[in-house]
Structure formats: structure tokens, C-alpha cells
C-alpha positions in Angstrom: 164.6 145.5 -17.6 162.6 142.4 -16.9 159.8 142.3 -14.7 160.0 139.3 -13.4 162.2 136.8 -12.2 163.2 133.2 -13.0 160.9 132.1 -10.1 157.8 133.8 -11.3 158.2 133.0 -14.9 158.0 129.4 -14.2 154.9 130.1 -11.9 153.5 132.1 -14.7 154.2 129.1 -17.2 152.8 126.2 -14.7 149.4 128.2 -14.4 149.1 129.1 -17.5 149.9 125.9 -19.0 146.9 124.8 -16.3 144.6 127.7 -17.3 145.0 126.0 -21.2 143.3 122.8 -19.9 140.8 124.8 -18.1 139.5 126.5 -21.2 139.0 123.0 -23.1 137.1 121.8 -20.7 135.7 125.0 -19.3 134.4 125.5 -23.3 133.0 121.3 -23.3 131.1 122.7 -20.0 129.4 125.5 -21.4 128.4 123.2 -24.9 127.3 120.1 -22.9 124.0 119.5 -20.9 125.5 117.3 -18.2 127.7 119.2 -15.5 129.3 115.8 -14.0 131.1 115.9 -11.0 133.2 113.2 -12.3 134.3 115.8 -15.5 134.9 118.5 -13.0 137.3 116.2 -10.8 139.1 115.1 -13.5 139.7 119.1 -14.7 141.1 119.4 -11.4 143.0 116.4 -11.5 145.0 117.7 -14.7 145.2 121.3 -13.6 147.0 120.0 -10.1 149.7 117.8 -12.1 150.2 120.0 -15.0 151.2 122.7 -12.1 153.0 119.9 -9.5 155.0 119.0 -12.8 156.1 122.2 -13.8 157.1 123.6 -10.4 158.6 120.1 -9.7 161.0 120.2 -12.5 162.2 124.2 -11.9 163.0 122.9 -7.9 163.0 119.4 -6.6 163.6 120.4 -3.3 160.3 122.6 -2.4 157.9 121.0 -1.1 153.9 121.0 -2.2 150.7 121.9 -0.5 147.5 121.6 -2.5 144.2 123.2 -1.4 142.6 119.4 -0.8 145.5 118.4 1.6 144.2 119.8 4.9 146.1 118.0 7.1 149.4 119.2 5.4 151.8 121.9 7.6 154.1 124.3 6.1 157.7 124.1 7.8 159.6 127.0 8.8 163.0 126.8 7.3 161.7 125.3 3.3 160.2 126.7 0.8 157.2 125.6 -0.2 154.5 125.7 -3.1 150.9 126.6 -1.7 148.8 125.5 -5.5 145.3 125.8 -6.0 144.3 124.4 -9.1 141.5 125.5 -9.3 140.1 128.6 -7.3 136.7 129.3 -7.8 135.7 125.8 -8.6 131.6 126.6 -8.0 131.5 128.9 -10.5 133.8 126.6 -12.8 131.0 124.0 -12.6 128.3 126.6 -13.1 130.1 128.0 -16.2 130.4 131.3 -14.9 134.0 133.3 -16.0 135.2 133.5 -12.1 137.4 131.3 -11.7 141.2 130.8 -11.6 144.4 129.0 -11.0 146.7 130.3 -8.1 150.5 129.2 -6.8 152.0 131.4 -4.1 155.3 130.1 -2.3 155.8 130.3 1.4 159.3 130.3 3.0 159.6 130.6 6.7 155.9 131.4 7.0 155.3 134.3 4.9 154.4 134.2 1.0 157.4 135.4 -1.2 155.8 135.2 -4.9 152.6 134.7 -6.0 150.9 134.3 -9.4 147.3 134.4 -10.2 145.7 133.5 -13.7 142.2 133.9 -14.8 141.7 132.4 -17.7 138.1 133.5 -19.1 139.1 137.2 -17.9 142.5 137.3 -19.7 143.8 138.6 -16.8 147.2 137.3 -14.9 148.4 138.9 -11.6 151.8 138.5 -10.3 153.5 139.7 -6.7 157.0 139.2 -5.7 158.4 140.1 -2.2 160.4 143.7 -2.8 159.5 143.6 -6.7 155.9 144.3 -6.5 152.5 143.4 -7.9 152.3 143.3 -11.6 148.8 142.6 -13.6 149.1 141.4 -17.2 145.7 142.4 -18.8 144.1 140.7 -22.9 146.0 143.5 -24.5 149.1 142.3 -22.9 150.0 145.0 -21.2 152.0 145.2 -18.0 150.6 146.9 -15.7 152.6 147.8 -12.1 150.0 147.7 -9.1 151.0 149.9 -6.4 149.4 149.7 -2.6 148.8 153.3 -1.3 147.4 152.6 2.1 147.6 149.2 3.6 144.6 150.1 5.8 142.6 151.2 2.7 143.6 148.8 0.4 143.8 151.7 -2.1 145.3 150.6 -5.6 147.3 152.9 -8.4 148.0 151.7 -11.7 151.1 152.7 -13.8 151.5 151.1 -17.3 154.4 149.4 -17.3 155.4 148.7 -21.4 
């Protein structure tokens, strides 16, 4: 049984095919003195049309909000890419680990599939409307998240092999 579908195994290849970049030039950060902002623009830059590129090619017909395009609406009746290339982008300039690269997609206002990557972690979480939430930890291991109590927030963990 596969865990996931067609649509979250291109999000999982658009991210992690960002998250590659990320570690080049998150490892250049961490070896040079100088922390330009011009350096950390163009990481972004890269990660945002690796993923636009990917997605784009899988369905022409969704459309593409990026976290820097504020003035951007979803509509109702599409589906539609929500990308951040990267999340954490503080801590990416700081060299600290927490950071990551994040595609949901929206249809009719609610989010249907989601993928997060973090790269320095080796960690990759995926959610898909009616499938679940899935994390894939450095062992490569899939793990099946499941939400006891909405209110609580509680978290179980079954290994899923």
C-alpha cells in the first residue's frame, strides 16, 4: 500500500529538491564570515523557482501564492499552491538548524495536502485531507501521526514500515 498519493509525491519532490539547494548554501553560511542579505535573497530566490517549477509542470492549471505576495487572494472554486520557500528564514541567516520549506494546497478555502521538509533535522512531514499526517524521520522511517484530541492537540505515533 502506498502512503501517499501522486499529489503529495510531487510536493515531496519540489521541496525536497528546494531543501538540496538550501543545504549548499545553508553549509557556505555556516563556513563564511559574511551573512549577506544579498546571499540569503538569492537562496530564496532558487528555493521559490525550483518549487514554482516543479508544481508547475505536475498542474498548469493551479494557481501560486508565495509567502512575499501579500496582496495575492486565494479563489474559491481553484486549487491553489500556498509555497513558502523558505520558513524560518531568521534562523536560516543565523545558521541555526530551524528552518524549512513548506507547500500546502488550498481548494475552496481549506488546505487539502500539505508537505513540510526540514532539511538540517532530516525530518519531512506530510498531511493529506482523509489520508492523514505522515512524518518521514533520518532513518527513513514512516511514521503515521494520529490527532487524539483536537482541543489538546495530543499526538500518537504508529510506525508505519
Amino acid at each position: 500500500m502506498s502512503l501517499s498519493s501522486p499529489r503529495i509525491n510531487v510536493m515531496l519532490d519540489s521541496v525536497r529538491n528546494a531543501s538540496k539547494q538550501l543545504m549548499r548554501d545553508f553549509n557556505e553560511l555556516q563556513i563564511s564570515n559574511v551573512k549577506s542579505a544579498d546571499f540569503i535573497n538569492k537562496t530564496y530566490s532558487k528555493s521559490k523557482q525550483t518549487i514554482y517549477d516543479c508544481l508547475h509542470d505536475y498542474k498548469r492549471d493551479y494557481g501560486f501564492i508565495f509567502e512575499d505576495d501579500t496582496d495575492q487572494e486565494v479563489k474559491d472554486n481553484t486549487y491553489t499552491w500556498f509555497i513558502m520557500p523558505i520558513e524560518g528564514r531568521e534562523n536560516f541567516s543565523s545558521c541555526m538548524v530551524y528552518f524549512a520549506v513548506s507547500v500546502c494546497l488550498i481548494h475552496k478555502n481549506k488546505v487539502v495536502a500539505a508537505v513540510i521538509d526540514a532539511p538540517a533535522l532530516r525530518e519531512t512531514f506530510w498531511a493529506e485531507e482523509k489520508k492523514g499526517a505522515f512524518l518521514e524521520d533520518f532513518r527513513s522511517r514512516h511514521i503515521k501521526m494520529r490527532v487524539k484530541s483536537r482541543e489538546g492537540g495530543l499526538i500518537d505515533e504508529d510506525t508505519v514500515e
